[in-house]
N, C-alpha and C positions, 0 to 999 in steps of 0.2 A: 485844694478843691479839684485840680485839676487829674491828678493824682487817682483820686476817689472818681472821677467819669472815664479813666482810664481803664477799656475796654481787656476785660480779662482773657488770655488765652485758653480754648480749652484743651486739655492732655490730650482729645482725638486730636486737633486739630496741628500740637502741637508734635505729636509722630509724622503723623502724614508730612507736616514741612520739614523735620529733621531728617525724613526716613534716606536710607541710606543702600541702593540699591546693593554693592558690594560688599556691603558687612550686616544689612538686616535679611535682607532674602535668603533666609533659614532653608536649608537642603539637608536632606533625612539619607541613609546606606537604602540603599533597597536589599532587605534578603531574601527576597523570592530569587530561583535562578530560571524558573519558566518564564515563557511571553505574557503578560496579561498587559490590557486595555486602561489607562484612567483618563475620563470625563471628570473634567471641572466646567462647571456654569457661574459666571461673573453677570449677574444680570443687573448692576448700578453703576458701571461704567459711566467716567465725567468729565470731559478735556473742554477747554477755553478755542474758542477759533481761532487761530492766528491773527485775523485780519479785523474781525470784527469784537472778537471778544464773549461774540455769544457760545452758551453754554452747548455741546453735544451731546448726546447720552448713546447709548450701544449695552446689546448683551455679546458677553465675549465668549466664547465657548471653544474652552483646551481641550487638547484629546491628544496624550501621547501614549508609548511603551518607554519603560523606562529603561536605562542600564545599569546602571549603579546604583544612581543617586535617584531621588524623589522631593520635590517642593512641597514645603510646610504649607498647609492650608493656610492660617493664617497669615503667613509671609506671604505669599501670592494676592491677599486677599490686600494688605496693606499697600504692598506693592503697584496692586491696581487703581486702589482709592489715592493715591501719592500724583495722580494725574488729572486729580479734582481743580486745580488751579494750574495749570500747566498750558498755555498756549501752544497748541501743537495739535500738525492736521490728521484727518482719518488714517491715510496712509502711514505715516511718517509714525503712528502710535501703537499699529499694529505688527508694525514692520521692528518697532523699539521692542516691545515685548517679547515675541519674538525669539530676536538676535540677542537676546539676557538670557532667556531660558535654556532657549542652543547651545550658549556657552556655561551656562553654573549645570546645565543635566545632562549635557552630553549623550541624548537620548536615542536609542534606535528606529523610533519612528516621533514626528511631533507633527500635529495640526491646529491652526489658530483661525479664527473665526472671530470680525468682529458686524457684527450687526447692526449699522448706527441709526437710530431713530429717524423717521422724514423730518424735514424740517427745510422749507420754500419750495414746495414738492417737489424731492431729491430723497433717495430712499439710496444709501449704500452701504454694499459689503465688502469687507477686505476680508480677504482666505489667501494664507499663506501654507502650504506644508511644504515636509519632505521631499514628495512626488514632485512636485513645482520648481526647487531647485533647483538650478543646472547648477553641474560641477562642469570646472574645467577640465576638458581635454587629456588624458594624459599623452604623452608624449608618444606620434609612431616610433620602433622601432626599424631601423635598417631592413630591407627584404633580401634576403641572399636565395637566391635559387638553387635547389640541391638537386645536381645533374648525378649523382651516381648513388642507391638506396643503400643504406648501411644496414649490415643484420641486426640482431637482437643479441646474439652474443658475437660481443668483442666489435671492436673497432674498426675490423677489417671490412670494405665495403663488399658487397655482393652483386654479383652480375646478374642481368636478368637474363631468362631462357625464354627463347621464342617457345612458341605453340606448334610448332615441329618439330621441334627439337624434346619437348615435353613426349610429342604423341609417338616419335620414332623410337624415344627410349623405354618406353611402357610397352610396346611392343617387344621389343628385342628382348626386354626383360620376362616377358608371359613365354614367348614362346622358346626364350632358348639360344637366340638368334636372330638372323634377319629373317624375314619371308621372303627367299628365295631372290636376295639381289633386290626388292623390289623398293625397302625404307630408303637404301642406298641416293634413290632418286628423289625423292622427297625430304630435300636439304634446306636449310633457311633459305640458303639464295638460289634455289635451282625447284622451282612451285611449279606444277603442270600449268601448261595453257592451254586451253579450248580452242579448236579453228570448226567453223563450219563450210561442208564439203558442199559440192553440188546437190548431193540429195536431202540436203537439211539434217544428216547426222552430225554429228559433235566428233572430232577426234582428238584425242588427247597426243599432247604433243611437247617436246620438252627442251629444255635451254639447250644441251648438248647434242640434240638431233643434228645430224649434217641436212644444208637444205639445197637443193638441185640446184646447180648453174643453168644460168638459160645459156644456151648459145645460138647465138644469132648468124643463120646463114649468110653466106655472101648474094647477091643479088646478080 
């Protein structure tokens, strides 16, 4: 008798509790090699509260690019229903989801979205993507400062040329020569300097000028 009041399982019922995230979550080759978009909408979403026990509901809503691989509609779909009797909170469900997909699709772009019902007026979302992730840090490299510019060919470093040395040589080169004794003086380290005289003219004046001794009479 007992036997016979003995509460039948049904085959939905009894996938969802055998269901096997690592050998049922069916993944497809992708053969496209361009970018495209896939939306999935899971809108019967159903987890147990930890604490309480009572039921949640949520629409989930996927949105990756894929790389490879592609999840079987219906594998995603069991997958999700597989959390129908699963004590486990908002966060902690979206965040599981997830980090399974990340790993079986190895996607180049994924966004998850779960939207859970109000329920003791509390209305929440959990949104996880790509964007949102932070990766760690990679590692800085060493900074060495490079005090002498190397060329473009060969290894040997190259010296830089002042901007008088540049303008003296463009010269001598147009005309032939010097102008008259004059680039002579306008050397990296030998630059005119400007003095102003009594009358407010400018005279030019230069490192190797000899400059008058005062001498100072006897008194």
């Amino acid at each position: 008798m007992s036997e016979e009041l003995e509460i039948e399982i049904k085959y939905g019922e009894k996938i969802l509790k055998e269901f096997d995230v690592e050998s049922d979550l069916e993944v497809w080759e992708n053969k496209q090699t361009r970018d495209y978009v896939i939306k999935i909408t899971l809108p019967e979403f159903c987890c147990l509260c930890p604490r309480s026990g009572y039921p949640d509901f949520a629409t989930i809503y996927l949105e990756y690019i894929p790389n490879k691989l592609v999840v079987e509609l219906k594998a995603i779909k069991l997958y999700i229903n597989s959390f129908m009797n699963r004590n486990i909170s908002h966060e902690d469900s979206i965040n599981e989801i997830y980090s399974v997909l990340e790993k079986k699709l190895e996607p180049k772009f994924m966004k998850i979205v779960g939207d859970f019902n109000p329920r003791g007026n509390v209305h929440t979302v959990i949104e996880i993507s790509s964007d949102l992730v932070v990766k760690k840090p990679v590692e800085e490299k060493e900074f060495t400062p490079r005090t002498r510019e190397r060329s473009s060919f060969g290894d040997k470093p190259r010296e830089r040329r002042s901007t008088s040395d540049r303008g003296s040589s463009r010269g001598s080169s147009r005309a032939g020569g010097s102008r008259g004794g004059r680039d002579d003086k306008f050397q990296k380290d030998d630059k005119p300097r400007r003095s102003l005289n009594k009358e407010g003219f400018r005279k030019i004046s230069y490192a190797d000028d000899k400059k008058p001794k005062v001498v100072k009479k006897d008194k």
